[in-house]
LUMBARO-190569 format. One record per atom (N, C-alpha, C): residue number from 1; x, y, z. Coordinates in nm, 4 decimals, always signed. Example, Ala and Ser with C-alpha at 12.3 -4.5 7.8 and 13.67 -1.06 7.14 Angstrom:
BEGIN
<rec 1, <+1.3190, -0.5690, +0.7800>>
<rec 1, <+1.2300, -0.4500, +0.7800>>
<rec 1, <+1.3200, -0.3300, +0.7800>>
<rec 2, <+1.2850, -0.2250, +0.7080>>
<rec 2, <+1.3670, -0.1060, +0.7140>>
<rec 2, <+1.2900, +0.0030, +0.7870>>
END
This chain:
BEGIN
<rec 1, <+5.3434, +10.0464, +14.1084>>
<rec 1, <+5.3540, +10.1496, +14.2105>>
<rec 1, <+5.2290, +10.1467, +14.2979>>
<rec 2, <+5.2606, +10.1512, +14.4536>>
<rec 2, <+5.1407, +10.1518, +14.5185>>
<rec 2, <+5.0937, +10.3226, +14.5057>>
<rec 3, <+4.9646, +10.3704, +14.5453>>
<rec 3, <+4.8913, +10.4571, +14.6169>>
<rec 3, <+4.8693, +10.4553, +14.7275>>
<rec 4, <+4.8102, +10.3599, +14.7892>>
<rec 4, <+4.7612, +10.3539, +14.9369>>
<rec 4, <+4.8619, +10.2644, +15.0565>>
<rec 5, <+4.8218, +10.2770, +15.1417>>
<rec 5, <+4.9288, +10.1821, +15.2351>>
<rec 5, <+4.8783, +10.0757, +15.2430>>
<rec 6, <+4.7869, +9.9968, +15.1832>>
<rec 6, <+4.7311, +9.8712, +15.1848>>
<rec 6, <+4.8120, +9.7983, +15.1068>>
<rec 7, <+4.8129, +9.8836, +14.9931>>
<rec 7, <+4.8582, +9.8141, +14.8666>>
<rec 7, <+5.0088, +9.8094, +14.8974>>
<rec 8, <+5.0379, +9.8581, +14.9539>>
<rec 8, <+5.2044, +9.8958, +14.9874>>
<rec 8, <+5.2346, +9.7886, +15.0924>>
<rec 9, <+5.1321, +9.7622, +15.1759>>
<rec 9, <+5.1623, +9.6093, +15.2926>>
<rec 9, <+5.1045, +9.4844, +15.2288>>
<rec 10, <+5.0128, +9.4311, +15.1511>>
<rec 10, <+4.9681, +9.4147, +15.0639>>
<rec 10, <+5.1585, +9.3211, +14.9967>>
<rec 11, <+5.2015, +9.4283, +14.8999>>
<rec 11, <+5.3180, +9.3836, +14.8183>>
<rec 11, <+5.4203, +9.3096, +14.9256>>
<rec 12, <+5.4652, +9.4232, +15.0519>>
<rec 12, <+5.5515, +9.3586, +15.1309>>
<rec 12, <+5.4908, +9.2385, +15.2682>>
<rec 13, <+5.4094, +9.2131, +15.2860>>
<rec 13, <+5.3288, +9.0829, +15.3282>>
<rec 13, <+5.2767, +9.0271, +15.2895>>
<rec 14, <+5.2054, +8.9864, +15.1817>>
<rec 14, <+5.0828, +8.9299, +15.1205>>
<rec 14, <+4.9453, +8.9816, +15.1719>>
<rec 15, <+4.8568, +8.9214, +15.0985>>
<rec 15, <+4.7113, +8.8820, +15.2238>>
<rec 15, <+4.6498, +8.8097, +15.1658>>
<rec 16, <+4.5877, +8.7199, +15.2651>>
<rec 16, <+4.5507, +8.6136, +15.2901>>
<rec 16, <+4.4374, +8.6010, +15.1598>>
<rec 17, <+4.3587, +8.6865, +15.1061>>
<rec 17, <+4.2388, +8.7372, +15.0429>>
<rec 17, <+4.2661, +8.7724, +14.9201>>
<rec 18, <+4.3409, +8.8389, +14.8909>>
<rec 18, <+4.3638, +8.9044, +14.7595>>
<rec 18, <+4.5362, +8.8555, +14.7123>>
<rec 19, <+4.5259, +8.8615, +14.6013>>
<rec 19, <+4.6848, +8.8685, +14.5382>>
<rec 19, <+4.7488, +9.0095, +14.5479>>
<rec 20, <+4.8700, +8.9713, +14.5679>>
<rec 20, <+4.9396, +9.1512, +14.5783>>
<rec 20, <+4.9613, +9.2086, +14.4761>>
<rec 21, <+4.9658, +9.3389, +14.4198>>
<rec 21, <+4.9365, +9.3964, +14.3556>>
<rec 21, <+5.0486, +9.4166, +14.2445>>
<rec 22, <+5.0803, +9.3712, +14.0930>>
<rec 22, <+5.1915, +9.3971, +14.0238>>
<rec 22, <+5.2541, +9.5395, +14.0642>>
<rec 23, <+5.4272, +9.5262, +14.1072>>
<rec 23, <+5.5068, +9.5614, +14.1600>>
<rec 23, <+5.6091, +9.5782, +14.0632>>
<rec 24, <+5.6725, +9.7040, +14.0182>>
<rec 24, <+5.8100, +9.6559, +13.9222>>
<rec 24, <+5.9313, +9.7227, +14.0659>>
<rec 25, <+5.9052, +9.7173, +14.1688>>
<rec 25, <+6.0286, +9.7695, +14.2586>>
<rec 25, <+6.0613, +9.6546, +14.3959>>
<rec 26, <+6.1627, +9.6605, +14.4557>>
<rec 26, <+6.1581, +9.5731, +14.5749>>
<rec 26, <+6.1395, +9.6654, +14.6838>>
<rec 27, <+6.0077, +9.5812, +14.7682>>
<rec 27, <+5.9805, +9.6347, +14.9042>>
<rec 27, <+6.0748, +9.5818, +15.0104>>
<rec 28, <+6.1036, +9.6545, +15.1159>>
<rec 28, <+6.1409, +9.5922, +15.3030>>
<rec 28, <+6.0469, +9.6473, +15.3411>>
<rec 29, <+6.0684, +9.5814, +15.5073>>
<rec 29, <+5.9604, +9.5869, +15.5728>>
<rec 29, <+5.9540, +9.7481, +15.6764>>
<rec 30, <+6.1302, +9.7700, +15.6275>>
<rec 30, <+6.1807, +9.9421, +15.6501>>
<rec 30, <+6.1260, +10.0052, +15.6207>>
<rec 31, <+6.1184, +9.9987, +15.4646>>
<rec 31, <+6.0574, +10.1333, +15.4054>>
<rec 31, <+5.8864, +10.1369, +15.3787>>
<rec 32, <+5.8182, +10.0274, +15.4383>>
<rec 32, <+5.6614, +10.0012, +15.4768>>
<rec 32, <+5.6418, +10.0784, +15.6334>>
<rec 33, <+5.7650, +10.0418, +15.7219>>
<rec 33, <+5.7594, +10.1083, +15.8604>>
<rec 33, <+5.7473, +10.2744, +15.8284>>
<rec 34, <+5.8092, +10.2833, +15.7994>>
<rec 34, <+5.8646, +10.4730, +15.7925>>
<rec 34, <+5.6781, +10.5250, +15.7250>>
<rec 35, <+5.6574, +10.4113, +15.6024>>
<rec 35, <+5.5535, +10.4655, +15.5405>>
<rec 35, <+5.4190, +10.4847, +15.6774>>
<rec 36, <+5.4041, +10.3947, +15.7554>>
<rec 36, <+5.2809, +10.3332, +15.8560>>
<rec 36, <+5.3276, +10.4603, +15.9602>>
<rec 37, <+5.4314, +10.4920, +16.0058>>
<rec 37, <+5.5039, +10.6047, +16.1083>>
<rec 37, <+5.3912, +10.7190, +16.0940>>
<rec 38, <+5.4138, +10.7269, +15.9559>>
<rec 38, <+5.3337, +10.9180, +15.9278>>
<rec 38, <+5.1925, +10.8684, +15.8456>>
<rec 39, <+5.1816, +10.7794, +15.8510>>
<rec 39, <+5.0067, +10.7350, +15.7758>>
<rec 39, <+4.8896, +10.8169, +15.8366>>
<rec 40, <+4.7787, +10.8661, +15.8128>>
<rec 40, <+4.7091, +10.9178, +15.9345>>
<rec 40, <+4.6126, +10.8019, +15.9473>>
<rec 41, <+4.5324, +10.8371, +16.0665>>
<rec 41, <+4.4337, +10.7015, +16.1057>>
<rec 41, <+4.3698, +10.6025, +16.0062>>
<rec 42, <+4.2811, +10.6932, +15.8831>>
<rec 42, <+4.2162, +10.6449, +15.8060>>
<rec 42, <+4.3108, +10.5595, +15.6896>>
<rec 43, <+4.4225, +10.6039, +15.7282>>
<rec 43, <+4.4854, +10.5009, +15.6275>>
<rec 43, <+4.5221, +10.3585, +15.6811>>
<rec 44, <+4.5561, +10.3772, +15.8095>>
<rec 44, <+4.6188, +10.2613, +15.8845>>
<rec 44, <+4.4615, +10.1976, +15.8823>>
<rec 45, <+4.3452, +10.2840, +15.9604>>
<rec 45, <+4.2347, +10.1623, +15.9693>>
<rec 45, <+4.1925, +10.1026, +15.8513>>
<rec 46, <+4.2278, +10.1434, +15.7305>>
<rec 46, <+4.1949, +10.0755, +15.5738>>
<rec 46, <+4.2982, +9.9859, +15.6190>>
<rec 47, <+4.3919, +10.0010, +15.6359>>
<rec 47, <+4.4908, +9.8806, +15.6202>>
<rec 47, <+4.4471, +9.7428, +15.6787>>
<rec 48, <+4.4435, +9.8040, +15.7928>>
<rec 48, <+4.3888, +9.6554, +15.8801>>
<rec 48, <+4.2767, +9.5969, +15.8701>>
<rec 49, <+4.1420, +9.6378, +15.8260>>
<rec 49, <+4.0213, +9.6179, +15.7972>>
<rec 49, <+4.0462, +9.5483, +15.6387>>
<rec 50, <+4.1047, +9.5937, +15.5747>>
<rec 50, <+4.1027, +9.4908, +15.4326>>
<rec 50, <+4.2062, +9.3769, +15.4925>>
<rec 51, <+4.3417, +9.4331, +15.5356>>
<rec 51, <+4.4450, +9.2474, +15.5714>>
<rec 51, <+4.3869, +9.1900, +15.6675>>
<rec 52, <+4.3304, +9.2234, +15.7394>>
<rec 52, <+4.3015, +9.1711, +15.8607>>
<rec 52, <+4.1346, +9.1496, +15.9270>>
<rec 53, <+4.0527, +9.0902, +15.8316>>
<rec 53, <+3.9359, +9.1799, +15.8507>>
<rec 53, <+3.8674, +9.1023, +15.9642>>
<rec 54, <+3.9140, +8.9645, +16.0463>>
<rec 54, <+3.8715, +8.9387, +16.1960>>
<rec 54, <+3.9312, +8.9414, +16.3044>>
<rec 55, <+4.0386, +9.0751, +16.2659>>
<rec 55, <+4.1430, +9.0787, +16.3815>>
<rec 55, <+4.2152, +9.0130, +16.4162>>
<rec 56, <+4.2173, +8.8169, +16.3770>>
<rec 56, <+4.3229, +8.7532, +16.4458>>
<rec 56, <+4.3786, +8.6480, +16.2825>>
<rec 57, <+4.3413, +8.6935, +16.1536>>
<rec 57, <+4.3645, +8.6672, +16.0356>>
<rec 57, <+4.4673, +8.7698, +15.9523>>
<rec 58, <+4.4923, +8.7198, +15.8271>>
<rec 58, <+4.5998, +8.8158, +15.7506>>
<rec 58, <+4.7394, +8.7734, +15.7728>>
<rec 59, <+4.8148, +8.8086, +15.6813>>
<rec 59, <+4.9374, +8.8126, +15.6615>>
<rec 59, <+5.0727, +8.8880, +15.7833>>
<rec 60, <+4.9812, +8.9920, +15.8070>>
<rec 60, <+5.0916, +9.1020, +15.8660>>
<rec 60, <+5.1283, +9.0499, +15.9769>>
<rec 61, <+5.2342, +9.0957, +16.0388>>
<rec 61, <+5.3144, +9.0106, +16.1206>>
<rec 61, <+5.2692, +9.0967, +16.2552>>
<rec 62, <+5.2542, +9.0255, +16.4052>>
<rec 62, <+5.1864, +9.0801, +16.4917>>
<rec 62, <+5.2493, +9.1992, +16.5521>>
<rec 63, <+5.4000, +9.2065, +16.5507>>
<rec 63, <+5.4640, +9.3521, +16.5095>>
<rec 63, <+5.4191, +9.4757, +16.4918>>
<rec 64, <+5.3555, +9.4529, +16.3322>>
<rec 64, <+5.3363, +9.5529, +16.2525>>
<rec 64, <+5.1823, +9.5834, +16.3199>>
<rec 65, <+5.1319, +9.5034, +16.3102>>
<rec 65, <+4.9479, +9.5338, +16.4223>>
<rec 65, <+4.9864, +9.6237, +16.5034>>
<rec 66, <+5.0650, +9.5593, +16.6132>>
<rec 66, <+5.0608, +9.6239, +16.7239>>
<rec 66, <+5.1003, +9.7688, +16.7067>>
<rec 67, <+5.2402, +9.8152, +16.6216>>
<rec 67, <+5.3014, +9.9048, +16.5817>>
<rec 67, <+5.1393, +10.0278, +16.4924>>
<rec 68, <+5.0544, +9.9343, +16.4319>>
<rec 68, <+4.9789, +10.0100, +16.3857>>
<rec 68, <+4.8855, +10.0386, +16.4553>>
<rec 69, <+4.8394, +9.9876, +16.5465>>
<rec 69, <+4.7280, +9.9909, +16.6728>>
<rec 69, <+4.8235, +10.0970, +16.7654>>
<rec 70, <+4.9074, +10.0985, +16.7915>>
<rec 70, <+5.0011, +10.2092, +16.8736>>
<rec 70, <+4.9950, +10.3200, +16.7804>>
<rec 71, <+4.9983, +10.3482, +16.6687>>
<rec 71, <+5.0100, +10.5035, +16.5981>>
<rec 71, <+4.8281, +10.5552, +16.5890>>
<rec 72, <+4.7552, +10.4590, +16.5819>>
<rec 72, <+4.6338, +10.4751, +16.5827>>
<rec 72, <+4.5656, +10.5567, +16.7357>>
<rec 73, <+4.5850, +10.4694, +16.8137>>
<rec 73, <+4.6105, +10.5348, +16.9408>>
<rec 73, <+4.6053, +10.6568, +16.9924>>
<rec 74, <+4.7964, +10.7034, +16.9197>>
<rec 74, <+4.8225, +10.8181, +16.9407>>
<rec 74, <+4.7420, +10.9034, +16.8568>>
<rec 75, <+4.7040, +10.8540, +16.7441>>
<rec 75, <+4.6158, +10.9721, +16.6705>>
<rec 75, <+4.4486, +11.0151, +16.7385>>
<rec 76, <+4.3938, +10.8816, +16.8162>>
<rec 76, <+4.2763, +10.8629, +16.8343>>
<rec 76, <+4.2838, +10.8600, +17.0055>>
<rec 77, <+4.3007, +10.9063, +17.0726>>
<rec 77, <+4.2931, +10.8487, +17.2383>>
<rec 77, <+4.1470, +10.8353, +17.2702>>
<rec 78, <+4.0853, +10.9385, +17.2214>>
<rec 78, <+3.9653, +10.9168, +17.3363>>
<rec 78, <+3.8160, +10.8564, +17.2139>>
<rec 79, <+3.9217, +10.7563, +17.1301>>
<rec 79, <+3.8232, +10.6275, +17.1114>>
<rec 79, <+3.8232, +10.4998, +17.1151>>
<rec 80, <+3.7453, +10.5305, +17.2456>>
<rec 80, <+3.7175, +10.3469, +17.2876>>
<rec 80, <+3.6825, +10.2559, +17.2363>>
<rec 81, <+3.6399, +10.2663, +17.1245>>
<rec 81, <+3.6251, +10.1027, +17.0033>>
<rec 81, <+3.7488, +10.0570, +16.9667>>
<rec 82, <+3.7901, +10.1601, +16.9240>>
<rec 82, <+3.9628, +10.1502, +16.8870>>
<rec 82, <+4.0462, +10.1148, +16.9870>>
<rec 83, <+4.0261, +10.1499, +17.0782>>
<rec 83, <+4.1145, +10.1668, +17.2109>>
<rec 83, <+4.0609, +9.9895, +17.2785>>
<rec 84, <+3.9234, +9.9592, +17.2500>>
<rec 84, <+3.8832, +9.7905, +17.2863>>
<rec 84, <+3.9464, +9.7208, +17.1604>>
<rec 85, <+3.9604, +9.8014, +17.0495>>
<rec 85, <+3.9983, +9.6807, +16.9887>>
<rec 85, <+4.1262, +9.6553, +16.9541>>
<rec 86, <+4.2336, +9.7114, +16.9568>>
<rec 86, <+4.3785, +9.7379, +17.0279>>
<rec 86, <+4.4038, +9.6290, +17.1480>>
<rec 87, <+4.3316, +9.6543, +17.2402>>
<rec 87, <+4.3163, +9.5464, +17.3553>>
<rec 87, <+4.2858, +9.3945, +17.3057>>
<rec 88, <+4.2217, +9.4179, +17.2276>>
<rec 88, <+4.1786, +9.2787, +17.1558>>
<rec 88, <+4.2831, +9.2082, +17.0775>>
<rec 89, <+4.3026, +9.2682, +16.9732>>
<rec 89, <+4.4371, +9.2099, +16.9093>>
<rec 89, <+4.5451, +9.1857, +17.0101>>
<rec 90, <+4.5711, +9.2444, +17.1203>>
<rec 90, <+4.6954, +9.2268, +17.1725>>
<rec 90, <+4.6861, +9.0871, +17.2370>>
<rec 91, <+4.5642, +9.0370, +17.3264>>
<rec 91, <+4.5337, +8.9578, +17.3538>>
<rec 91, <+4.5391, +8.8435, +17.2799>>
<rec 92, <+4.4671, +8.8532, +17.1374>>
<rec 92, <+4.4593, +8.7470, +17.0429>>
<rec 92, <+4.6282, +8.7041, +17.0327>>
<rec 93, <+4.7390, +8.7525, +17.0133>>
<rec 93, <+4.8304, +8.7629, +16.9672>>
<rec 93, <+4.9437, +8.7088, +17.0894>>
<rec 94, <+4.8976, +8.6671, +17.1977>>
<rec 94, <+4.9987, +8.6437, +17.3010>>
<rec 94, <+5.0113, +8.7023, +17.4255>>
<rec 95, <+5.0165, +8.6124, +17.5219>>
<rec 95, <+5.0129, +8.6572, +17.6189>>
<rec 95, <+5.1292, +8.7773, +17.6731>>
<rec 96, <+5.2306, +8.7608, +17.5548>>
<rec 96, <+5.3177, +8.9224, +17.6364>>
<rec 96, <+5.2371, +9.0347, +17.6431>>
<rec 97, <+5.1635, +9.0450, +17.6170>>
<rec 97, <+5.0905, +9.1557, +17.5979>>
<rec 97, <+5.0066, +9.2086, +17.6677>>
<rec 98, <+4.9442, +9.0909, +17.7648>>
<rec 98, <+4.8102, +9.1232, +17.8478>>
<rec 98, <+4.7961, +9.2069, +17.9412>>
<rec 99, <+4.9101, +9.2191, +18.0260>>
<rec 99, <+4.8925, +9.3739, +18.0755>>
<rec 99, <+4.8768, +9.4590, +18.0326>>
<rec 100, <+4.9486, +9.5329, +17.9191>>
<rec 100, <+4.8566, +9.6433, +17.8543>>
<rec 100, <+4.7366, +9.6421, +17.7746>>
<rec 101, <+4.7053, +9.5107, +17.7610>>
<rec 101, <+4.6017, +9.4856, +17.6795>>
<rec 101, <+4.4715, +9.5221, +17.7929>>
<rec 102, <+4.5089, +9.5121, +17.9030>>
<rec 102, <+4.4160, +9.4684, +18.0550>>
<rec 102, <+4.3878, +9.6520, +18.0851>>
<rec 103, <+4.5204, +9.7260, +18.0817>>
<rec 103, <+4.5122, +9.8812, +18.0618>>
<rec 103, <+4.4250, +9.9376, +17.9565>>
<rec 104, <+4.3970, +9.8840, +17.8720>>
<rec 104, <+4.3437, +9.9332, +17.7275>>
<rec 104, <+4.2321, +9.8966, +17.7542>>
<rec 105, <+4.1814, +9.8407, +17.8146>>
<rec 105, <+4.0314, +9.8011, +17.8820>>
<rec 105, <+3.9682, +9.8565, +17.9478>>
<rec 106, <+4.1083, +9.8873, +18.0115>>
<rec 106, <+4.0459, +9.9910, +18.1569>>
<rec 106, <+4.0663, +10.1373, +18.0781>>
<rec 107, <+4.1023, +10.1271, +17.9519>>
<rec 107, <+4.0952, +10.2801, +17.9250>>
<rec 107, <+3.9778, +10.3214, +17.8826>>
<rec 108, <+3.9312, +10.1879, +17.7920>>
<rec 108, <+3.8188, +10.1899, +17.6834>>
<rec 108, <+3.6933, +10.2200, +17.7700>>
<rec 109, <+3.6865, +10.1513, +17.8847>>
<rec 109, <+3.5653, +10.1457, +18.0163>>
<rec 109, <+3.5515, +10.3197, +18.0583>>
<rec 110, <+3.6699, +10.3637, +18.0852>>
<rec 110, <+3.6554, +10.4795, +18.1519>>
<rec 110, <+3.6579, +10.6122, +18.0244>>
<rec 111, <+3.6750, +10.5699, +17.9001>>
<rec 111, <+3.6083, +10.6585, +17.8150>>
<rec 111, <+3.4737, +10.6244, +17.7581>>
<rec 112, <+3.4120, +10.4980, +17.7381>>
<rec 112, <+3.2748, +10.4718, +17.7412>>
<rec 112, <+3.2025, +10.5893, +17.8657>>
<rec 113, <+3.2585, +10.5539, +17.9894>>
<rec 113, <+3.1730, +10.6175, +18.1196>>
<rec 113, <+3.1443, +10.7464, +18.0810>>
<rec 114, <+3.2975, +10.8125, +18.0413>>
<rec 114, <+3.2686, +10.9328, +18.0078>>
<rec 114, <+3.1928, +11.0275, +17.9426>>
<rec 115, <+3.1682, +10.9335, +17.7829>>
<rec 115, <+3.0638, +10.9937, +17.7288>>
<rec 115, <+2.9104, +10.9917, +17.7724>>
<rec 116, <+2.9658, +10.8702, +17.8764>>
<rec 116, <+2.7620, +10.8962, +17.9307>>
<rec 116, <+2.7350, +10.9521, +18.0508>>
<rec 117, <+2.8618, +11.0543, +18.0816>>
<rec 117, <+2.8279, +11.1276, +18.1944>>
<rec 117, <+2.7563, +11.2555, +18.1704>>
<rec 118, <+2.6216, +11.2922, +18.1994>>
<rec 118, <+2.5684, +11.4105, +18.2022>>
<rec 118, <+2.6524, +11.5221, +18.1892>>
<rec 119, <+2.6501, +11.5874, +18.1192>>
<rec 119, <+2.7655, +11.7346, +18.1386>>
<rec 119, <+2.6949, +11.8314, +18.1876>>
<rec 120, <+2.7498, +11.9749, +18.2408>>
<rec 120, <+2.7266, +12.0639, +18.2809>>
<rec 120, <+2.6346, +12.1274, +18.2043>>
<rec 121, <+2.4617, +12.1616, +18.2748>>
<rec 121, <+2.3676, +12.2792, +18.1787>>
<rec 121, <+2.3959, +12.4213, +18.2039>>
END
């Protein structure tokens, strides 16, 4: 039985690094989706940081990245590391992508600016 969603993508992808974890049930890649849907940030960024730990390595299928870099997103907007590195993977992963990957740049830029704009004394 997994605990975490690592261990749970982990069983239904492999990774590249570790062996997957003894399993007595069968995974799809369904019932890993539904799980990643309602994950909150810190679970998804464990996920990808252990399968994936140079962004363009790991098992998981570029799908599921993107799908997890999109819920991350929505949980996180106004962070631009996340938000550059979203852009990054999309890039690494194929050129369908580069327009929004090119948006995610321009998002990451104009929330960097932001935090170094003087605010109101």
């Amino acid at each position: 039985m997994h605990t975490t969603l690592t261990e749970h993508a982990r069983c239904v992808f492999g990774d590249e690094y570790r062996p997957a974890p003894p399993c007595d049930r069968e995974h799809d890649e369904g019932s890993f989706v539904e799980l990643l849907t309602f994950a909150d940030a810190g679970e998804i960024l464990a996920m990808l940081r252990e399968l994936c730990p140079q962004l363009a390595d790991g098992y998981l299928p570029v799908r599921i990245r993107n799908l997890a870099y999109g819920l991350l997103l929505l949980q996180r907007p106004e962070d631009p590391g996340l938000t550059r590195e979203a852009a990054l993977s999309l890039h690494l992963h194929g050129p369908d992508w580069d327009g929004i990957a090119a948006e995610l740049h321009a998002r990451a830029d104009a929330l960097e600016a932001a935090e170094h704009r003087p605010g109101p004394e």
